[in-house]
C-alpha positions as CSV (number, residue, x, y, z in Angstrom):
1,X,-7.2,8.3,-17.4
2,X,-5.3,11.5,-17.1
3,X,-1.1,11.1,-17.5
4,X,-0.6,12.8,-14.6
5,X,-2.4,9.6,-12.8
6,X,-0.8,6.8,-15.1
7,X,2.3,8.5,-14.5
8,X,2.1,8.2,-10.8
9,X,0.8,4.6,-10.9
10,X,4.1,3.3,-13.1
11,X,6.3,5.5,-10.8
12,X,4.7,3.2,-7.6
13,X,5.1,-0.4,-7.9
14,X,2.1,-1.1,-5.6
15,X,0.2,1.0,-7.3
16,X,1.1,-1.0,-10.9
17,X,0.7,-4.5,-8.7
18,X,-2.7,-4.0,-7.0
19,X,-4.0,-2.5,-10.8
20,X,-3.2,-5.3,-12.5
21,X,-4.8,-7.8,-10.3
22,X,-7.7,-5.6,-9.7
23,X,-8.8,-4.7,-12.9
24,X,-11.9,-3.1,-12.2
25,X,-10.1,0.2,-11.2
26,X,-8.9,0.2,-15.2
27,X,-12.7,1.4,-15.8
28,X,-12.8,3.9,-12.4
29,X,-10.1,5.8,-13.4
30,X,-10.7,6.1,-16.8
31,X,-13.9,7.1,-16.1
32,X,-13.0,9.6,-13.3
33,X,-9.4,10.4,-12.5
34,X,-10.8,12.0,-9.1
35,X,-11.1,8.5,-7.9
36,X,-7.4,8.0,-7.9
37,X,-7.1,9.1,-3.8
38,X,-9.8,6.6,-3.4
39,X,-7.4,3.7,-5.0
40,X,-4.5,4.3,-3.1
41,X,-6.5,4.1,-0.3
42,X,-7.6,0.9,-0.9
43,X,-3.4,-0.3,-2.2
44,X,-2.4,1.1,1.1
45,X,-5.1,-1.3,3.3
46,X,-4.2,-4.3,0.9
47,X,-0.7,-3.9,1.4
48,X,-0.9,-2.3,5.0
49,X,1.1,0.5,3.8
50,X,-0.5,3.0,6.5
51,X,1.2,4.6,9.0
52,X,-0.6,2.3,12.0
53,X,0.4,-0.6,10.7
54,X,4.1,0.5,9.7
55,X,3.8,1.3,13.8
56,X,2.5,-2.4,14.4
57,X,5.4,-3.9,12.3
58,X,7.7,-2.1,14.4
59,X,6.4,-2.6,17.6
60,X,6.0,-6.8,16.2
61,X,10.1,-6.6,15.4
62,X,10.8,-4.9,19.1
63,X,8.9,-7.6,21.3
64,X,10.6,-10.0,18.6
65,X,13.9,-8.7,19.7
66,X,12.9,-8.4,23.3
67,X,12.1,-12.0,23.1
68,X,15.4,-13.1,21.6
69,X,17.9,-11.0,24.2
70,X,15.6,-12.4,27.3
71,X,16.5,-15.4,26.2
72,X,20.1,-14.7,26.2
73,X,20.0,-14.0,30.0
C-alpha cells in the first residue's frame, strides 16, 4: 500500500472504521493502490456519505420539522 493511501485512510475516520471491519480491502490495496477510489466508494454507500443521501437526511429533518410546527397550530 502506497503512504500516500495509508495516509489518507488514518486522516478519515470512515475510511480507518470500514478497513478494519472489512479486512479484505487490507489485501486490495496492497496489492493495487489504484483500487483505493474503488473503496471509498463502497465507505461512502455503507455509511451513506453521498451527496443524495446527505440530500435525503435533509429533506427527512425538514418534513420532521414541518411535522412538529403543524402541530403547534
Amino acid at each position: 500500500m502506497s503512504l500516500d493511501v495509508q495516509f489518507k485512510i488514518k486522516e478519515n475516520p470512515y475510511y480507518l472504521r470500514y478497513l478494519r471491519s472489512h479486512s479484505y480491502w487490507y489485501k486490495i490495496l496492497n496489492r493495487d493502490s489504484k483500487m483505493f477510489k474503488e473503496f471509498t466508494e463502497e465507505v461512502k454507500r455503507e455509511y451513506q456519505l453521498t451527496r443524495a443521501d446527505k440530500i435525503s437526511k435533509a429533506f427527512d429533518t425538514f418534513e420532521m420539522l414541518e411535522k412538529i410546527l403543524a402541530t403547534f397550530r
